[in-house]
C-alpha positions, 0 to 999 in steps of 0.5 A: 500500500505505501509503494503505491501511495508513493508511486501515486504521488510520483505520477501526479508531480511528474504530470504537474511539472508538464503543466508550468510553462518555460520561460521565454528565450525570445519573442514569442510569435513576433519576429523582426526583418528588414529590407534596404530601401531603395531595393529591389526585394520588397520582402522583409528579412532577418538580415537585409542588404542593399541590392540597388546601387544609391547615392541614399540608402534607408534601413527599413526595420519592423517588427510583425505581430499579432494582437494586443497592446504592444510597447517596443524598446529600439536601439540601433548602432552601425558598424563600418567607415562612413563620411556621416552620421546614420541617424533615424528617419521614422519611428524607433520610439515605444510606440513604433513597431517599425525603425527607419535608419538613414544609412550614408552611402559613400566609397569609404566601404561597407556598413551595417546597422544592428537593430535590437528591439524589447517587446511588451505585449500586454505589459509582459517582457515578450523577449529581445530580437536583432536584425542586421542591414547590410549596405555595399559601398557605391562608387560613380564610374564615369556617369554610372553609380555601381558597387566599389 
């Protein structure tokens, strides 16, 4: 009788651990892409590059997602030798689902913005995500605007 008290006992914890959820390593449901405007491929990815040689270049970030009450915590940073400054052109606040990024576009080589985006939904932390947009370097050859 006390084994099978014990092994009730047993079944009914084991069963009762299935039922408390894990903890959430990222945003659940919400993904984050982008795309480089001007572009060629309007489809939003995780990571982006520019696929249009141009004199200005937009970092296009947004994060999809389903319904409620959403809050969003955006920071950006751009990595690569540039002759200005990247700096925002839209959104990018709490409110936002979407961070457009002015990205220059000059010889002195290839840059990349990193995208980091908190999520709350509902007043619940939902996770993190980072998305990259890579923009190639472009150089006038004669008359034409093509890549360095």
């Amino acid at each position: 009788m006390r084994r099978l008290l014990l092994l009730l006992i047993a079944v009914v914890g084991v069963s009762s651990l299935s039922i408390v959820p894990a903890p959430q390593a990222e945003a659940f449901g919400e993904t984050v892409g982008c795309i480089v405007s001007p572009m060629i491929d309007p489809v939003y990815r995780n990571n982006c590059r520019s696929t249009k040689p141009s004199t200005n270049y937009t970092a296009k970030f947004k994060v999809a997602h389903g319904s409620g009450t959403y809050s969003f915590n955006w920071s950006w940073y751009m990595t690569g030798a540039a002759a200005g400054p990247a700096y925002v052109v839209s959104g990018c606040t709490a409110s936002n689902d979407y961070c457009w990024i002015s990205v220059p576009s000059d010889n002195c080589g290839d840059k990349t913005v990193v995208a980091t985006v908190g999520i709350i939904l509902n007043g619940r932390d939902e996770g993190v995500l980072n998305s990259s947009a890579h923009v190639f370097a472009t150089c006038w050859l004669g008359t034409m605007l093509t890549w360095c």
